[in-house]
N, C-alpha and C positions, 0 to 999 in steps of 0.2 A: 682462724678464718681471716680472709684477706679483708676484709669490711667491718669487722668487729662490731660492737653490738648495735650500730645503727643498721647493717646493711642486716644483722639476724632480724630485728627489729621490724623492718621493712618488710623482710618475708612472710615473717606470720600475720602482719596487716593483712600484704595481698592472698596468704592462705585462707585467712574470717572472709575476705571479701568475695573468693572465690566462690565460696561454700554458700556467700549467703547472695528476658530472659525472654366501536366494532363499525359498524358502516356509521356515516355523516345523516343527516335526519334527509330524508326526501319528500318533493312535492307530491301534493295527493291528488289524484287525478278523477275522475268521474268515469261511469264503467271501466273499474280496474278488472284486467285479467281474468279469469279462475286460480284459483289458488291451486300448486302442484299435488298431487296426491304425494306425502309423505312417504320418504323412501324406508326401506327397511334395518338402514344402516349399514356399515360394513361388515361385511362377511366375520365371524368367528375363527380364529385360527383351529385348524384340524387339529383331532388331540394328538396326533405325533408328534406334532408343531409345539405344542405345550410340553409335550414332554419334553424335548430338547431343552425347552426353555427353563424345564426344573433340573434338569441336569446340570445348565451353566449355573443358574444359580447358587444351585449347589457346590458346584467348583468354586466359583467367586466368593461362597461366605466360606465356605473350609479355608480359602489363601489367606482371607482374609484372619481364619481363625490363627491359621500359621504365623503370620504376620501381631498378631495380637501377643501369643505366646513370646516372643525376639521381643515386643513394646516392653510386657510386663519384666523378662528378663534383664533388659537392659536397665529399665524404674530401677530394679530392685535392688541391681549390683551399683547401681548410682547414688542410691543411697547410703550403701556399707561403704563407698567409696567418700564420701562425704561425711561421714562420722570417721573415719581416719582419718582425713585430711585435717577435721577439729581438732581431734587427740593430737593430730601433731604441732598442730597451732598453739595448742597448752603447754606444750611439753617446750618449746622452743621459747613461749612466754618464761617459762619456770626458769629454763636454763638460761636465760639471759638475767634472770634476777639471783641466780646461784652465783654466776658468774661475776657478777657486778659486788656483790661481797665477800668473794675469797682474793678480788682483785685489793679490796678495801684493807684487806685482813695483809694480805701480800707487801700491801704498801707502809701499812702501820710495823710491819715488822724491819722491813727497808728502813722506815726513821729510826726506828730503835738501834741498827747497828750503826747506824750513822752517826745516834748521841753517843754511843760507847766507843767511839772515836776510831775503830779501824784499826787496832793497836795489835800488834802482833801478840799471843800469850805470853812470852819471851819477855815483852816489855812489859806488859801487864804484873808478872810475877819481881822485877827488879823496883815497879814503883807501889807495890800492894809492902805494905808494914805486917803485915799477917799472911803466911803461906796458908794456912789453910783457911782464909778467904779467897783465897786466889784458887784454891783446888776446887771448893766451893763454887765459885764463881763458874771456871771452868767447865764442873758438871753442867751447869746451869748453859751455859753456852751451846755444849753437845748436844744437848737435850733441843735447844731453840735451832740447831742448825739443823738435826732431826726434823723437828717441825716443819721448817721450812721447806725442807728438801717435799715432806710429804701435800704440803702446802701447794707448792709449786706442779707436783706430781696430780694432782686433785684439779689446778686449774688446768691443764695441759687434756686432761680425760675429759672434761667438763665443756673444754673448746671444741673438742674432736666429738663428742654426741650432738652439741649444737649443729656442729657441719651436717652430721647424718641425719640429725633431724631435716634442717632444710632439704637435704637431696630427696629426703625421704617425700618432702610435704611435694616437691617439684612432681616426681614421678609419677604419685596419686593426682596431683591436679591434670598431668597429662592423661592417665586412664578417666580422670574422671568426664573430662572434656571427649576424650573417645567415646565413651558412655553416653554420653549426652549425645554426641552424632549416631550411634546405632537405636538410640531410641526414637530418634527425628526421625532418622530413614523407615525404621520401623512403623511412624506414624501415619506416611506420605503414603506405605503400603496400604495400609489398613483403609485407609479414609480413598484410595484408590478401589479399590476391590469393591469398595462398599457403594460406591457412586455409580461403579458402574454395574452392580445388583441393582440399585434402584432407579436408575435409569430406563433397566430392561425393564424391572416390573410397572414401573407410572404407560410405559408403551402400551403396555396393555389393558384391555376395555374391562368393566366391572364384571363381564362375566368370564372372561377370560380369566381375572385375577383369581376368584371365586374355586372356578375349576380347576388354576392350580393350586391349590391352596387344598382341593380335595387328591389332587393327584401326588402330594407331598403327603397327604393323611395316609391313603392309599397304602405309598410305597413302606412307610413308617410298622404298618403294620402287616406288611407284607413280609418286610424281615423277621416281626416280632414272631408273628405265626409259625415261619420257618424254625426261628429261636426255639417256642416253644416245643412245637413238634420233637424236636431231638429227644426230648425227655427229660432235658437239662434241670426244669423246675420240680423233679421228681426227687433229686439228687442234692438240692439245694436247701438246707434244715439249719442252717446257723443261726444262734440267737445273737443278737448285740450284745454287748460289751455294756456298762452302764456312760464311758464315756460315747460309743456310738451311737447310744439311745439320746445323748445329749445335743452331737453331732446332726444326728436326724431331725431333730426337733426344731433347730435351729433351723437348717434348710429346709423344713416345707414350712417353717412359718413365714417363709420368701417370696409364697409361691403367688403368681401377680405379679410379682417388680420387673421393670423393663430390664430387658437386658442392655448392656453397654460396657463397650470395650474399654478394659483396663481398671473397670470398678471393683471396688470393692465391699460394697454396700455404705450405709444402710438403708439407700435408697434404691440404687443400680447395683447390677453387678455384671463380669462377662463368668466363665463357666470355672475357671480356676480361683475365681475370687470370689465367688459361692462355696465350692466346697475346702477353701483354706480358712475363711472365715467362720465357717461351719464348725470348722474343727479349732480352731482357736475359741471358739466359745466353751468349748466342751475341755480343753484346758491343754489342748497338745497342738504348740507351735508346730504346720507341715510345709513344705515348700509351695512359694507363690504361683508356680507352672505347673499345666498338665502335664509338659516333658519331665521338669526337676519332679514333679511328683510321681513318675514313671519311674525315674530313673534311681532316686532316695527311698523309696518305699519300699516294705516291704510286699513279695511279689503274692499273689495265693491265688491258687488252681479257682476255676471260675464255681466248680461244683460246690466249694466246701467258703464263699462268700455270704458274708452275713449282714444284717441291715449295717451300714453306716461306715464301709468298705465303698474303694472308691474303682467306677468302672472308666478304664482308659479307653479310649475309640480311634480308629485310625491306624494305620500302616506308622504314620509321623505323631502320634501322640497327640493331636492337637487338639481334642475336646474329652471333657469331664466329667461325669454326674456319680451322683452319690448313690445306692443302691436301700433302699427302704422298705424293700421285703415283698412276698411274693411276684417275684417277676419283673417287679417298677423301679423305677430310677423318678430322682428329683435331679432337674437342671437346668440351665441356662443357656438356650438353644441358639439362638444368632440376635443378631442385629436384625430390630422392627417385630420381634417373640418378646413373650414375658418368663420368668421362671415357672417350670410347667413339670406336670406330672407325667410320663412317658413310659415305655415299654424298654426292659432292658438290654434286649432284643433287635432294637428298633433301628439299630449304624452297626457298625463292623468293629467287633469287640478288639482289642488287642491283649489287654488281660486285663487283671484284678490287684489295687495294691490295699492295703493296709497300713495306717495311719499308725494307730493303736497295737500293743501288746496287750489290752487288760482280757481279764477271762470273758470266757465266753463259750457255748459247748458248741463243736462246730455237727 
């Protein structure tokens, strides 16, 4: 390497560094006015009107859920991105102090041929009194020119992993810094979407809020009903698993906590960082996203689902809950919800994954 060990030295500094951002008062006057008869207030928006209005919101927190999923992805690979970048920090530390003592050993062997004068063998054997100290000798030579060669051969490999180490640390600090911009972008989305849900809902009057608030109940189990109906909970006998019993226990002891995007608990959580932490408790590491958890898990037909099996919703994957037996789901519903008990029923299934191998009779 063209910089030798201060510019290695330099790099893995800047790698640690990298890694580690209302009216005025009025005169009172004598026979004042009659006072207006009190109007009745503004009109109530028609419930079509509200409908529309749960529909956008609805669009708005799903984007937003979209956008949550890309935040947490990008966290996640930022962080395995920054534990390599360490490893490589250490390894670039180590190799520069490998280096700096086979350079040492390199040099001490340099003086050693220097005190034995350079002397051809030739000459060596016409001023040696004794041939065979000089064959002696000799051996001893071959063997020290051996060494050397391997010497030599050791710091050469030793300078060439250094190099790689750096390129290596350069490339991850560039993914990592990319990471870092698709999570920002990620965040601008989310906190967009969400500003402008709640924008729409403060617009509206307390009974306006009220009514949609019923008109989201409503539709909630307007699907469930439908769910139901099919028959599907007829068909549906699987027992948990003992780690899904763990799994489960975990999440509804949740149930209350505000949701928030990008939590993890044990205060907050948003719907993927519920049921990963669920299942980390219960002892099996699952992917941090609705999507990677869609897409890693194992798949299972929705009839033969058993408590503690994770149900995916959406066309795009983008929201979570856990499934707890007869009919109901534990989840983490949006932004301004707490973690709530619900119908499984209740959004548009995409399928069923599973966490867990352990038994269980389906």
């Amino acid at each position: 390497m063209g910089t030798g060990k201060r510019g290695l030295m330099a790099t893995a500094v800047a790698v640690v560094c990298a890694v580690t951002v209302l009216a005025a008062p009025g005169t009172a006057f004598a026979n004042p006015a009659p006072s207006p008869t009190p109007s009745a207030g503004p009109a109530l928006a028609p419930a079509k009107d509200l409908e529309a209005v749960r529909k956008k919101l609805d669009k708005l927190y799903r984007a937003a859920a979209r956008a949550t999923d890309e935040y947490n992805a990008a966290d996640e690979k930022a962080d395995k991105q920054s534990t390599q970048v360490v490893e490589l920090a250490k390894k670039i530390v180590k190799g520069q102090e490998k280096l700096r003592k086979l350079k040492d050993r390199a040099g001490a062997a340099a003086a050693a041929q220097y005190r034995g004068g350079g002397l051809p063998p030739e000459a060596h054997l016409v001023l040696s009194d004794d041939p065979q100290d000089f064959l002696d000798g000799a051996g001893r030579v071959r063997e020290g020119h051996h060494a050397t060669k391997g010497l030599l051969g050791e710091l050469s490999r030793t300078q060439e992993d250094l190099e790689q180490y750096a390129k290596d640390a350069s490339a991850q600090l560039k993914k990592l810094e990319a990471g870092r911009k698709a999570k920002a972008a990620a965040q601008k989305k989310i906190e967009k979407q969400i500003a402008q849900a709640e924008k729409l809902e403060s617009a509206l009057q307390k009974e306006e809020q009220e009514r949609l608030a019923e008109l989201e109940t409503e539709a909630a189990n307007k699907a469930q009903t439908a769910w139901l109906d099919s028959g599907i909970l007829n068909e549906i006998n699987g027992k948990a698993s003992e780690q899904g019993k763990k799994a489960v226990k975990y999440a509804t002891a949740q149930i209350g906590k505000p949701y928030q995007w990008g939590a993890e608990g044990p205060r907050t959580y948003d719907c993927s960082g519920l049921t990963s932490q669920a299942w980390i408790s219960a002892g099996r590491g699952i992917p941090r996203t609705s999507q990677e958890q869609w897409k890693q898990l194992r798949h299972i037909d929705v009839q033969d689902m058993r408590p503690g099996d994770l149900i995916i919703y959406f066309g795009d994957a983008s929201h979570v809950a856990m499934y707890i037996g007869d009919g109901a789901i534990v989840h983490a519903p949006r932004p301004g919800r707490t973690v709530t008990i619900a119908g499984a029923g209740s959004m548009p299934i995409l399928g069923v994954v599973r966490p867990d191998a352990g038994t269980g009779s389906n």
